[in-house]
N, C-alpha and C positions, 0 to 999 in steps of 0.2 A: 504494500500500500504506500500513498507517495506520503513524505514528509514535509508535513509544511512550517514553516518558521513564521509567528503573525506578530503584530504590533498589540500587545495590550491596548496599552492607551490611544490608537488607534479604534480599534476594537470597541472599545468601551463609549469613546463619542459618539460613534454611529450607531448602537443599541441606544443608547441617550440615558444611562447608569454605570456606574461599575457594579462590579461583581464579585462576590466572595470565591474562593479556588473553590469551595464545597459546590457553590453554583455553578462555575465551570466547567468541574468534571460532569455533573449531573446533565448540563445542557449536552455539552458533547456528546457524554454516554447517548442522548436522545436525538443526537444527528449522527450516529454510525463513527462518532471518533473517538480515536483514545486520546487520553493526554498523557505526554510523555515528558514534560518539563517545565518548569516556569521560572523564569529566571530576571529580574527586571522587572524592563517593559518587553520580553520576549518572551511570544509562548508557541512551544513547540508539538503539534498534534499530527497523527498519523489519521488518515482523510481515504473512505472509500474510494475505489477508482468508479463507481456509478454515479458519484455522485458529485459532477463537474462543478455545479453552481455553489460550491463548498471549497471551493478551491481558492478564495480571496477573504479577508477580511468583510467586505460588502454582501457576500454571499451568506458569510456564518451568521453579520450580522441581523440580516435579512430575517433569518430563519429563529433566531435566538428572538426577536421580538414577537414572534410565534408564540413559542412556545410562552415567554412569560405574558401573553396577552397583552401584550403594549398594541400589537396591530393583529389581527384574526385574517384569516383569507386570503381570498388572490391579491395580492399587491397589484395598486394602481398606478399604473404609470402612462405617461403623458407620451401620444404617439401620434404621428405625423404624416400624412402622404409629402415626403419630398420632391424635389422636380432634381435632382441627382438622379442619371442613368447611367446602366453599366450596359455594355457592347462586349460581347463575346463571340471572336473569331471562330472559325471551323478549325483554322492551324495550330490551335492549342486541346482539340478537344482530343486525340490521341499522347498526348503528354501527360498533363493536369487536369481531367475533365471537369471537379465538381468547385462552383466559384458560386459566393456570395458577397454582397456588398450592403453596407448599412450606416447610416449617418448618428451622431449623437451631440446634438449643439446643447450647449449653460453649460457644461458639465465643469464643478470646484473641484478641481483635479487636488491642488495641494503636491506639496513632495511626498506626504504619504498616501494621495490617493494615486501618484504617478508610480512611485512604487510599487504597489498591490494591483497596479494592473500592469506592470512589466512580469511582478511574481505569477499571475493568474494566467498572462498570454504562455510563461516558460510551460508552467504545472500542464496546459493543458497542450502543450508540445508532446510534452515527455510522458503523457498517458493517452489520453485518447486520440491526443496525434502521431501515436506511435516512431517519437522521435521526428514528426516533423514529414514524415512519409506519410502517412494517411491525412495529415490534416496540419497548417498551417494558418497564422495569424499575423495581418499586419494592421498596425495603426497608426495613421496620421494626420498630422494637424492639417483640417479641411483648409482652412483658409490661406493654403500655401499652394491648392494647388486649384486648374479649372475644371467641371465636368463637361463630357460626359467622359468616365475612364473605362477605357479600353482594355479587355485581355484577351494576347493574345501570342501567338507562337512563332517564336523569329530565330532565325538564326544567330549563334551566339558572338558571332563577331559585329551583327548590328546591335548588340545591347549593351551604352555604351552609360556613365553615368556616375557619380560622387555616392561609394554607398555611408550609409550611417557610421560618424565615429570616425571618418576619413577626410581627405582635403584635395584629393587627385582623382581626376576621374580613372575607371577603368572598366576595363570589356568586363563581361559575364566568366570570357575564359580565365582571365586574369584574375576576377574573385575566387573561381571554385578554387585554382591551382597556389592564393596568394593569401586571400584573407582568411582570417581564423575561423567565421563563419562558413566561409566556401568549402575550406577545410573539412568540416564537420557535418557537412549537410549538403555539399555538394555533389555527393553518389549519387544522390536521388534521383540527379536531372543531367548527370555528366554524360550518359550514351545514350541521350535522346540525340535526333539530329538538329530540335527545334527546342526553346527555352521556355519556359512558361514567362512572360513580362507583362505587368501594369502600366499604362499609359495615363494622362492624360489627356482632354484636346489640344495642348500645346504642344504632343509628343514628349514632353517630361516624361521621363523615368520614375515612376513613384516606386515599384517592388520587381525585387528578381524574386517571386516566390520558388520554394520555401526556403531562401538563401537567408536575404537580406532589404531591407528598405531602403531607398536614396534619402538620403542625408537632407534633402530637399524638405522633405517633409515630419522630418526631427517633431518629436512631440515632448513639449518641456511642463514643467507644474503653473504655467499661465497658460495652459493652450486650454482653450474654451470648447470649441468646436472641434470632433471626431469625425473621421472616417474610416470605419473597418473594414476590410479586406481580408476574405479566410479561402484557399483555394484548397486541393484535395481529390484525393481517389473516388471518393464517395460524395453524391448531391449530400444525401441525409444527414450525414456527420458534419459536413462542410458548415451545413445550416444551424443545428444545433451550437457548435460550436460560437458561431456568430450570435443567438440567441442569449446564448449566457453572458458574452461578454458585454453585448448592448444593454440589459439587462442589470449587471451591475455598473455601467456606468450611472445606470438610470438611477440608484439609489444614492450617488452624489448630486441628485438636482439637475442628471441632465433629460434631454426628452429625446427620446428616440426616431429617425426618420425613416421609413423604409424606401427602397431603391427599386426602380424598375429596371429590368434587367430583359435584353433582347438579344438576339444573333442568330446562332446557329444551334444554342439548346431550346430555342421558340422565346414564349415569354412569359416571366415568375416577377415574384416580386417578394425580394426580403427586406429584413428579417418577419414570418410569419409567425405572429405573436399571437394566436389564438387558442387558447386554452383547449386541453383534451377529455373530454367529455368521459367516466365511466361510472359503472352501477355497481353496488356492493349487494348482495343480497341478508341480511342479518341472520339467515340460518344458516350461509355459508361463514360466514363469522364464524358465527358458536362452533359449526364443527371443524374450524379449524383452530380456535384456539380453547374450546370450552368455558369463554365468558358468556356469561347472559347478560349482554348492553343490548340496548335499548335504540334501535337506530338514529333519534336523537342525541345521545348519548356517545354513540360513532361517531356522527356527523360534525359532534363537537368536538374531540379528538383529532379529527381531519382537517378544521378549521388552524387548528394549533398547528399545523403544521402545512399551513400558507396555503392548503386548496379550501376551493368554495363546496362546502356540501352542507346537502340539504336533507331531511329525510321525506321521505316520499308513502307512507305504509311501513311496509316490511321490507322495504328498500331505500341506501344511502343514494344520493346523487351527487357525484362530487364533477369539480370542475376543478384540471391537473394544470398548473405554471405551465408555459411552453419551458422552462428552462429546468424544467423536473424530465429528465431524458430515460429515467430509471422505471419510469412506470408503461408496463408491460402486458400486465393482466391483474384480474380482480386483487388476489394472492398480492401484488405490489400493496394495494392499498389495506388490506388486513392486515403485513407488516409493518406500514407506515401507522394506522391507531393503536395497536401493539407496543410499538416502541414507545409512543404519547402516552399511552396507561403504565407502560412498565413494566418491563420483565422482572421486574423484584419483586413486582406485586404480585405474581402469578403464585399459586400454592401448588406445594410438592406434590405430586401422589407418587405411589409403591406401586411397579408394577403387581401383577399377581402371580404371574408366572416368572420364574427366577432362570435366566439363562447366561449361558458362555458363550463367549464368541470365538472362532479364530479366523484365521485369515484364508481367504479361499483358494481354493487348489488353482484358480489362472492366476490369480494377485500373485501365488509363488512362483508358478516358473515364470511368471511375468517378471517379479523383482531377479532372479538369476539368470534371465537373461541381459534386463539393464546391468546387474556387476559386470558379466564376462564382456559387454560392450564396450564399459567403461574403462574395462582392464585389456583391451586390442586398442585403447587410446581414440574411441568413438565419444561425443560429445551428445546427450539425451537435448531434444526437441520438442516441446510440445506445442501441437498446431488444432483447429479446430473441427472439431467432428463436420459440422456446416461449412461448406464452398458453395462453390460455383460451377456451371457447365465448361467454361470457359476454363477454370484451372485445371480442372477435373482432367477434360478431353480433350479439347481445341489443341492446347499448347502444348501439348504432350504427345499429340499425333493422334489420340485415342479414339477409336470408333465410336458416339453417341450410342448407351444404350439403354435399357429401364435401371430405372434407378428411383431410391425416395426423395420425392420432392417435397419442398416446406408449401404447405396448401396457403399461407399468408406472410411472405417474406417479409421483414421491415427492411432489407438491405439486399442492393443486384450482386450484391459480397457474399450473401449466405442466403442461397434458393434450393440447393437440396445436400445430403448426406452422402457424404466422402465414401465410395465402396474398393478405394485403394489408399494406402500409406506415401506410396512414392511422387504424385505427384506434388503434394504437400513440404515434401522433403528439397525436391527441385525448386520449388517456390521460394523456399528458406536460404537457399545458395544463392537465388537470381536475387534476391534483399541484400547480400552479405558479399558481391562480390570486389567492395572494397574492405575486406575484412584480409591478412595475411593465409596464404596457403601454405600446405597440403587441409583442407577442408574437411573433416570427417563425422559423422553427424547422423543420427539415429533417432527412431521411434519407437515404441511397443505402446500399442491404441487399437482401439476398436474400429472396425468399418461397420457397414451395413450395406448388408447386399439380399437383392431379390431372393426368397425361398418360398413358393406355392403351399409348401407342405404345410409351414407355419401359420399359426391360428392369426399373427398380425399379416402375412404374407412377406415379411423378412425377420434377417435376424442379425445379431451383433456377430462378430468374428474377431476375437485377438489374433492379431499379428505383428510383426518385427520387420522394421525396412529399414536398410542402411543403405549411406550414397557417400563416397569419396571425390570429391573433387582434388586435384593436381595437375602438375605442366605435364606428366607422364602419367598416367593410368591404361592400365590395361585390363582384359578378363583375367588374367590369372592372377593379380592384385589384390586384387574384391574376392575372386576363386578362395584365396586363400586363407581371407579374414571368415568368411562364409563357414569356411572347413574349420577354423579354428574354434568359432561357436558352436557349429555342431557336434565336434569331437568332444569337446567340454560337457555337452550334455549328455553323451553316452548315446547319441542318435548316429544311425547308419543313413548314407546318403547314396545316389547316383544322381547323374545330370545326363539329360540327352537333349539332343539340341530343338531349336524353338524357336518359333517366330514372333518377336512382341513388336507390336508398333512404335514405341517409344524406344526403343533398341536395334543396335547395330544388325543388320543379318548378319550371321556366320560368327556373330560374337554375342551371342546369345544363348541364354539355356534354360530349360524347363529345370526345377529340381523336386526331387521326391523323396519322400522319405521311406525307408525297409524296414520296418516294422512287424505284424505279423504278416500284413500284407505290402504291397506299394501302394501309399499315399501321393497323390500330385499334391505339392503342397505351396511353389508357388514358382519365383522364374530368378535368372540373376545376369547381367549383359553391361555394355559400354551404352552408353545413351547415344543418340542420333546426334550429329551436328545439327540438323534441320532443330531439331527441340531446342540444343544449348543456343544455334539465332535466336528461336522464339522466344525463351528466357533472356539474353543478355548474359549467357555465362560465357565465358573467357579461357575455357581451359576445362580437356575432358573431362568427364564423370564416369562412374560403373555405380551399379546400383545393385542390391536384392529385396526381394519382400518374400515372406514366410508366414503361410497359417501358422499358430502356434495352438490352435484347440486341440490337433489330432496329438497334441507331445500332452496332454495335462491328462498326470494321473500318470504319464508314461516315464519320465525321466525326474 
């Protein structure tokens, strides 16, 4: 979970009391953090990664007035149709696809409100912008630049410009290879052929996302008027992320404007600030937590904690902050009153029936398999059961085929359930290939793959995929790490040859396991060039994937 370092006295202005530490841990405990130090006017809390809009001082304090009923409900804030438009090229949408733009004029920044929104822009880098690859933030003082701003995709020698912090213009090339920023963030976008850039109508340079901002548009503790800019892999996340930050500036007095946005993804308009409507049913309650409240009773609990609800009968109706990204289904909002009543308040019971646990027969060879991987100097990965068709198949060569699919996606990122290990694991290299080689790197997870017989019509499968990336890789490499894990298990093996799509022919091979009988158990080869172009890897790969169900029980 991330660590955030906050300003008491900061803190304590914008809830409009200070606070005893007994109050502080207790509020926290009721926002999902710990507190881990107070030192000062410094205090240090460990902060859900759900829970973005928690991620500043204006955030906690937001919600801390919540809970001590200083303010109940949706927060009101003052919002704007602007005449700021954003233009988005077609040349950027195979780079950087997902771009939103959002105004915030009054806003009393302060040195400590310009701080806590330098902290809030990093925190939500390094979590939900997964380092700045899924999702990027810039802000700048509107009044430095003119609209309408342009994004769009140019080649890196035309992006020319003073970044932040500097006094010399320089190319785009020249940041990724020169500045500190470029340095650390500049893989992202170094083997595109095109840059993701911010324009204005003057052609000003305002951002190389997700590098750096021009220096032009410097935002200092008198800058009044905001413009944010959040670009990104994903519309959704892109959105939200702007959401939250518009949102806390807005609790410094500023008013929010939203941005009409045209080009080539049609036409939207952010930030969309409209509240998400859900229904609690009060006898789903009780049977998930065994209280008997009163829907009234819920609906006031949920009030404390900034949504509008109402009761309706035997049903809560709550209306959810846009900048609450965490609520997902009913179940969110039974945790959210939950936490307001108190897990301390809850009374113990005894089960009735008295049981042992141990650990299940896949969880173990599963755990001795990660040691032996760990001990051939393989590195454990973990990636998400939800992809996409695209990761899945497309870029891997792999033929389209049934498979489970998510019946209501929130994200074009996770539309159905991974029914292999390895393209996940290629995915993970094409992320990392400014990371030092020889690369070596492993899973043991589950898939899900079609099965007729089964009463849901699929079923889960543990297995193990490993992949080497190096300047030299060959089959007999991988051949060998292969053979060294299964000899370590006491499993006998042949290989005969095989044709996988994402694999070399004639360097490829079926394996199986000898057991009482032969198990086909899964395949192991060099990867195709064609796949390492369509990733962006730079130097061959070998790979294998392995059922591991038919070994449990067995070795």
């Amino acid at each position: 979970m991330p660590t955030l370092t906050l300003n008491l006295r900061y803190l304590f202005s914008l809830v409009g009391r200070e606070l005893s530490n007994s109050e502080l841990s207790e509020l926290l405990e009721k926002c999902k953090m710990s507190l881990e130090r107070i030192e000062g006017d410094e205090l240090e809390v460990e902060v859900t990664t759900d829970r973005l809009d928690l991620l500043s001082e204006e955030g906690i304090a937001r919600h801390f007035k919540g809970l001590l009923r200083i303010e109940e409900g949706l927060p009101r804030y003052s919002i704007f149709q602007s005449e700021v438009e954003g233009i988005v090229k077609e040349s950027v949408l195979n780079v950087r696809p997902g771009f939103a733009l959002g105004v915030v004029f009054g806003v009393d920044l302060g040195e400590d409100g310009l701080l806590s929104l330098m902290h809030l822009q990093e925190k939500i880098h390094q979590t939900w912008g997964r380092g700045r690859r899924k999702v990027s933030i810039g802000i700048h003082d509107f009044d430095k630049l003119t609209p309408p701003i342009t994004y769009a995709g140019e080649r890196p020698e035309e992006i020319r410009f003073v970044p932040l912090g500097e006094s010399e213009i320089m190319s785009a090339r020249e940041i990724i290879n020169k500045h500190e920023k470029g340095i650390a963030y500049g893989h992202i976008i170094a083997d595109k052929p095109l840059y993701p850039v911010l324009r204005d109508s003057r052609g000003e340079v305002l951002s190389l996302p997700p590098i750096i901002n021009s220096e032009m548009t410097r935002v200092t503790s008198e800058t009044k008027n905001l413009l944010i800019d959040v670009t990104g892999t994903s519309q959704r996340e892109v959105e939200q992320a702007l959401i939250v930050v518009a949102t806390a500036l807005a609790e410094k007095g500023g008013k929010i404007g939203t941005v009409r946005i045209r080009g080539a993804k049609g036409e939207y308009v952010t930030p969309n600030l409209s509240p998400k409507e859900m229904k609690l049913e009060v006898e789903y309650f009780k049977l998930k937590t065994g209280l008997d409240l009163s829907s009234q009773e819920i609906a006031s609990l949920l009030r404390k904690s900034r949504l509008d609800a109402v009761a309706q009968g035997n049903t809560v109706r709550a209306l959810i902050p846009p900048y609450r990204v965490d609520f997902l289904h009913p179940i969110d909002l039974v945790e959210e009153a939950l936490i307001v009543y108190g897990y301390n308040r809850l009374e113990w019971e005894i089960p009735n029936v008295m049981t042992t646990g141990r650990i299940h027969p896949t969880e173990k060879l599963s755990r001795k398999v990660r040691l032996l991987m760990v001990g051939l100097g393989y590195q454990e990965i973990l990636s998400y059961v939800m992809t996409n068709e695209e990761e899945l198949f497309d870029k891997v060569l792999r033929p389209r085929k049934p498979i489970v699919k998510v019946a209501n996606p929130v994200s074009a990122a996770f539309t159905v359930l991974r029914d292999s290990l390895m393209p996940g694991l290629l995915s993970f290299l094409s992320n990392n290939v400014h990371a030092p080689y020889p690369q070596k790197i492993f899973e043991v997870g589950d898939v899900v793959v079609i099965d007729e017989k089964e009463e849901t019509k699929a079923r889960n499968e543990r297995r193990i995929a490993a992949a080497l990336a190096d300047d030299v890789v060959s089959f007999e490499r991988i051949q060998a790490h292969l053979d060294a894990l299964l000899r370590n298990l006491g499993v006998e093996y042949e290989l005969e040859e095989f044709e996988h799509p994402t694999l070399i022919s004639g360097r490829s091979a079926k394996i199986s396991y000898l057991l009482n009988s032969v198990i086909e158990a899964g395949y192991i080869g060099e990867v195709k060039p064609e796949v390492l172009e369509n990733l962006g890897l730079r130097c061959p790969v070998g790979v294998f994937e392995l059922s591991l169900d038919p070994l449990i029980g067995e070795v």
